[in-house]
N, C-alpha and C positions, 0 to 999 in steps of 0.2 A: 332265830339263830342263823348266822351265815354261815350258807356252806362251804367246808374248808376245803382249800385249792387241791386240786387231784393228785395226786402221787405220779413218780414219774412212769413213764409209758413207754412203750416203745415207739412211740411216735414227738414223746417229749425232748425238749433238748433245754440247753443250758442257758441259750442266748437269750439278753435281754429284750424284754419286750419295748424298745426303744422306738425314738422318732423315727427311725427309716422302716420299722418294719408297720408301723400306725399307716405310714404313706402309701407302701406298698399294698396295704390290704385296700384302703380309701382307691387309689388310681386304680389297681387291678377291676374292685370292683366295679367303677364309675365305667371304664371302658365297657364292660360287656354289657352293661345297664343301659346304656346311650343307646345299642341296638332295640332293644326291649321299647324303649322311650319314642325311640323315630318309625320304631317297622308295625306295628301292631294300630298304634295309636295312629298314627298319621298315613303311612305312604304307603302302608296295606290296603287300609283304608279306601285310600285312594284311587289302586290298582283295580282293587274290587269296583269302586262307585262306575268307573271306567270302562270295564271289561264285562259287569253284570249288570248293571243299568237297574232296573225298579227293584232286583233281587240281588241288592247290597247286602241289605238286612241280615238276610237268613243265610247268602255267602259269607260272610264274616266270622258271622257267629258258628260257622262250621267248621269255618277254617282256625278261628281261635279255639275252640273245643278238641278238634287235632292237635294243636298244638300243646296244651293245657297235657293231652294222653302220655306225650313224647316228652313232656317236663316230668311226670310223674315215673316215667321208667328211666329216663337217664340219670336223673340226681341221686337218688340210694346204689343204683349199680357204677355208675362211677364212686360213688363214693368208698362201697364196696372196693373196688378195685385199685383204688388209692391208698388204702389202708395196707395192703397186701402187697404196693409196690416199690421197687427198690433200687435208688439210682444217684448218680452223683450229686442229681439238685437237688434228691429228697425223693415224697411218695406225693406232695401236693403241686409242686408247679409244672411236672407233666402235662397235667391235666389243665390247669388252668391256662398259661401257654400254648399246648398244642389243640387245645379249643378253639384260643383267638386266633392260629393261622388256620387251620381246618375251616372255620367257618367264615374268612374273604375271599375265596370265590366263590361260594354257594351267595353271599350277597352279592357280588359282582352279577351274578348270574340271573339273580330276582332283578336286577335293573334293566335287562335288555331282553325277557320278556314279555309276550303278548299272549300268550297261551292261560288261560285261567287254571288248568287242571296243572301244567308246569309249574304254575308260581307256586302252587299248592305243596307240592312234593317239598320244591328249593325251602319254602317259610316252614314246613315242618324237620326240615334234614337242617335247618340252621338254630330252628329252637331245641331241637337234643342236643344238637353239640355245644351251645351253651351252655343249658341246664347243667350239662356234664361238668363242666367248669368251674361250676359254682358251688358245687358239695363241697369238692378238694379245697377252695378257696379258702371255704368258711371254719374250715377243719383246722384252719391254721389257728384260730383261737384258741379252744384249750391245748392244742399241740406246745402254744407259746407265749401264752400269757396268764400270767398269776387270776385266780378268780376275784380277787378285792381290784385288779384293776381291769378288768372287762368291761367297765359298763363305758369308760373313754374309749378300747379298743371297736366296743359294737358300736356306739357314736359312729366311729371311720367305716364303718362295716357300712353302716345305714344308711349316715351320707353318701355312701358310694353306692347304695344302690336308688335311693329316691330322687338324688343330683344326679344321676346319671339318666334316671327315667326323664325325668325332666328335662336335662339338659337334649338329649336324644329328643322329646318332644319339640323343643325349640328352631334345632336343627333340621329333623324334618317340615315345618313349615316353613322354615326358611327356605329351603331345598325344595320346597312341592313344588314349583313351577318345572322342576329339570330333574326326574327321576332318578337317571342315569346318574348323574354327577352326584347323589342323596347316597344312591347305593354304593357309588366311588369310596367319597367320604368316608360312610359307613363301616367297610372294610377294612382300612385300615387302624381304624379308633380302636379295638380291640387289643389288634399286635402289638400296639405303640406304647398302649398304657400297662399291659401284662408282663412287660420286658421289666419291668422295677421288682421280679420275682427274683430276675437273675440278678440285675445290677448295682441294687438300692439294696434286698432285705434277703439274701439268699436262704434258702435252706440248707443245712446242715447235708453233707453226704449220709446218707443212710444205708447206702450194701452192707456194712458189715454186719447190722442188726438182724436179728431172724423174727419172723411173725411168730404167733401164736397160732397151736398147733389147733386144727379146727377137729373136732371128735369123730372120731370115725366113724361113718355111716349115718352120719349128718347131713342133710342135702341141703347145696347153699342157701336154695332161696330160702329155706328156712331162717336164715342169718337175720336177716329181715325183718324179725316180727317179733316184738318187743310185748312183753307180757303185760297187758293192763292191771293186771292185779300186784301184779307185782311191783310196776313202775304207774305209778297212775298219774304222776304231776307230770312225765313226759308226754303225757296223751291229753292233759288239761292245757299245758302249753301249747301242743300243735293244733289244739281243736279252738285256743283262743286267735291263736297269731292268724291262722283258715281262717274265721268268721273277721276279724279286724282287715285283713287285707284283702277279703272279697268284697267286704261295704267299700273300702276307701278307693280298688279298683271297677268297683262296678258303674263310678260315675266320671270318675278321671280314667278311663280308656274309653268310655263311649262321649267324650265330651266333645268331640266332635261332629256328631250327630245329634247331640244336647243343644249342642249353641247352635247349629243352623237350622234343626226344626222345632223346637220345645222353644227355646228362647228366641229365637228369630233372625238371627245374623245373618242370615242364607248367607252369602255368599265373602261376608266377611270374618267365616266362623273358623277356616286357619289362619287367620292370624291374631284371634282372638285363642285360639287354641296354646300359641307358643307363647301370651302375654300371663294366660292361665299358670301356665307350667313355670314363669319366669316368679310371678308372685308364689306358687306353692315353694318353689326350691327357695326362696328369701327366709318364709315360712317354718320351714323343716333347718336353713342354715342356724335361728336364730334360738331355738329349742333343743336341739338335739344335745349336741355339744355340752351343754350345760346341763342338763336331765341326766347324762350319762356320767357326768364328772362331779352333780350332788347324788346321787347314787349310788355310788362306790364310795362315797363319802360318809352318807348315815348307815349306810350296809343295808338299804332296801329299795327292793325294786315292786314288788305288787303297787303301793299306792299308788306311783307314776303313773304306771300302765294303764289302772282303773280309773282313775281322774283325765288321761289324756283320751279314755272312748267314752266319756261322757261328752266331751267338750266338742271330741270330733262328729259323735249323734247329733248334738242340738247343729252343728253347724251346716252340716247337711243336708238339713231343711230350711234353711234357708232360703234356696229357688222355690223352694213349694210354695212361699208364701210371696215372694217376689223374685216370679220368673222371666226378668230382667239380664239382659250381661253383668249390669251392674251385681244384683242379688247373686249371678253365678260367681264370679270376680270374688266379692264376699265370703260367701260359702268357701272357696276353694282356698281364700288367706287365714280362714279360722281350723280350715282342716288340718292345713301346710304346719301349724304351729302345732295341732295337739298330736298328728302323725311325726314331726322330728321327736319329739319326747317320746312316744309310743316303741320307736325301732329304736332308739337309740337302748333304751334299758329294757326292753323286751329279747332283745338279743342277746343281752348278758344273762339273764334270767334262763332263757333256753339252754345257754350252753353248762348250766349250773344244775341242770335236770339232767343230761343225755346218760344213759341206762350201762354203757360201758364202756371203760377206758380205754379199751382198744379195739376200737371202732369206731372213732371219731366221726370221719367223715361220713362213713356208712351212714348212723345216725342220725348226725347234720343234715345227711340229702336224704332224709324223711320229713326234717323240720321246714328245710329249704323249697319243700315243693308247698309248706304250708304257704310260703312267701311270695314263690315264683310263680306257681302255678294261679293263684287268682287273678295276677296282672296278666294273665293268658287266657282263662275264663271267665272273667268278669265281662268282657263284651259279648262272649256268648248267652250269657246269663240276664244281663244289660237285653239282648238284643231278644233274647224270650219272650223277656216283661211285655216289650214294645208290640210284641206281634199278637200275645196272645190278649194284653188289654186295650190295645189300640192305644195308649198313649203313655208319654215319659215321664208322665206327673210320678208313676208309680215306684219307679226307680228311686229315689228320694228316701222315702219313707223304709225303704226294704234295705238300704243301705243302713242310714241309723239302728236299725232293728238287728241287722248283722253286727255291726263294731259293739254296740251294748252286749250284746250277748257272748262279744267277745272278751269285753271287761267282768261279765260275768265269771267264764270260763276261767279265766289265770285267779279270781282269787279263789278256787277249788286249789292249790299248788300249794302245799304243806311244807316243805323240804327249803324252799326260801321265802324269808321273809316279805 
């Protein structure tokens, strides 16, 4: 049975969930993704191979682990505090806007750089202010759009964030020769594409609204913690979308270490890296879209989800049997297809779970660190395997074993079909 569209909130409004407002979720999110896409994957990367010499490895992976902590505390407490906030554009494009200006010069500032412990601070003081971004963002969904049509608005959601990781992937190879100008770039992409909160898909003024009054002698962080027993599909969903997006990042963020020691590219392994990224965004363009629009169609989303981490296990292993660029190139166009299908109606599905109406965002950046945070841990986790087995055969197999288990996970979810 599909669950029936949420009653109005205090965070709901009237406005149709139309073309400009599809757009503005899709650019918003694509902007802040491209950083996620170029800094982690590529030109951190980089900084690190550069700065730390035979102890890349375990630099990375410490520094992505940092950053993965400061995903997990930013995205519910902004979220939290978007919920609660009240201002002419609303309570969600504060946040998402004053993220993308907040965080270009902390990128400006990773590009001129030589200090290892500095870059360390600027990459974790640029990944909270994102994070922070991205609750309020996502919050926009049920804030604005009916539940029978979510599974097209998470489509724009999804593509805006795996096109943008991608696209950010591409861009920093492109860029890797000239840091400086990478970081330039970089800084701007955010402001540019978030300005479609104001111009394109506004939100409603919200002052006049009052929150809901929190209980007295209620301590906030309490707000936070969502009763398992109570709500148990919302904790089946966050513990499936964690295990699907730590397999699918644990190979696509270290795939640059993949392709030039596992598969051999040495030294033509960036620019096999943004060839990687150009076939999975093709991938994810040609699934998604269509997953999310027959979805809302027969009014179910479990099968999709469970058939797109089957499809994305077997593909997965693929380098393990032929650890080739080619066999990687492969792997990475069969993932690209069954990952657009996966976010596209995985995201509607979450927001058809979340445990209270008013507390969207709140909620959301609990869901959202399920999303965000792997693409920040995954190379720390990635970079574990490495050291503790001595080789990247291992990574392969531990990824398929995550995404199944995350198709596992969502058909435990009762409450949607």
């Amino acid at each position: 049975m599909r669950t029936p569209t949420p009653p109005v909130t205090e965070h709901s409004t009237a406005s149709p969930a139309g073309g400009g407002l599809l757009f503005s979720i899709w650019s918003s999110q694509f902007g802040i993704s491209v950083v996620y896409g170029a800094v982690p994957g590529v030109l951190l990367a980089l900084q690190i191979e550069a700065l730390a010499g035979e102890g890349k490895v375990a630099a990375l992976s410490l520094f992505t682990l940092f950053g993965a902590i400061a995903a997990l505390i930013a995205q519910p407490l902004a979220g939290m505090l978007s919920d609660r906030t009240r201002t002419r554009f609303g309570s969600r494009t504060p946040y998402v806007l004053g993220g993308s200006a907040v965080v270009a010069p902390v990128l400006l500032a990773m590009g001129f750089t030589d200090s290892l412990i500095l870059l360390g601070c600027l990459y974790l003081t640029s990944e909270f202010v994102l994070s922070a971004a991205q609750g309020p963002l996502a919050a926009t969904l049920p804030d604005r759009v009916p539940a029978a049509r979510r599974g097209r608005f998470s489509a724009g959601l999804g593509l805006g964030i795996m096109l943008g990781s991608m696209g950010g992937t591409i861009l920093g190879s492109l860029l890797a020769d000239d840091l400086r100008l990478a970081y330039i770039t970089l800084s701007v992409v955010p402001l540019l594409l978030t300005m479609t909160r104001v111009f394109i898909a506004r939100d409603p003024d919200n002052r006049a609204v009052t929150s809901s009054p929190r209980n007295r002698g209620t301590r906030w962080w309490t707000t936070f913690l969502v009763n398992p027993k109570a709500h148990p599909d919302f904790w089946w969903a966050v513990g499936s979308r964690t295990l699907v997006y730590t397999g699918f990042f644990i190979v696509q963020g270290y795939g640059l270490y993949i392709l030039g020691d596992y598969v051999g590219a040495g030294s033509d392994a960036v620019e096999y890296v943004g060839i990687a990224a150009a076939i999975a965004a093709v991938g994810i363009c040609l699934t998604a879209v269509p997953a999310g629009l027959l979805s809302d169609r027969v009014g179910r989303r479990k099968p999709f989800i469970v058939g797109a981490t089957v499809v994305m296990g077997a593909g997965l292993l693929v380098p393990l049997v032929a650890p080739t660029v080619t066999g990687y190139l492969a792997m990475i166009g069969i993932v690209g297809l069954a990952f657009g299908c996966f976010e596209a109606v995985d995201t509607a599905l979450v927001t058809q779970v979340l445990p209270r109406s008013t507390s969207f965002a709140q909620d959301l950046g609990v869901t959202n660190v399920a999303a965000i945070a792997p693409q920040i841990l995954a190379p720390a986790l990635a970079g574990a395997i490495v050291l503790t087995t001595g080789s990247f055969a291992v990574i392969f197999p531990t990824a398929t074993a995550l995404v199944i288990a995350g198709g596992l996970a969502v058909s435990r979810v009762r409450t949607v079909r």
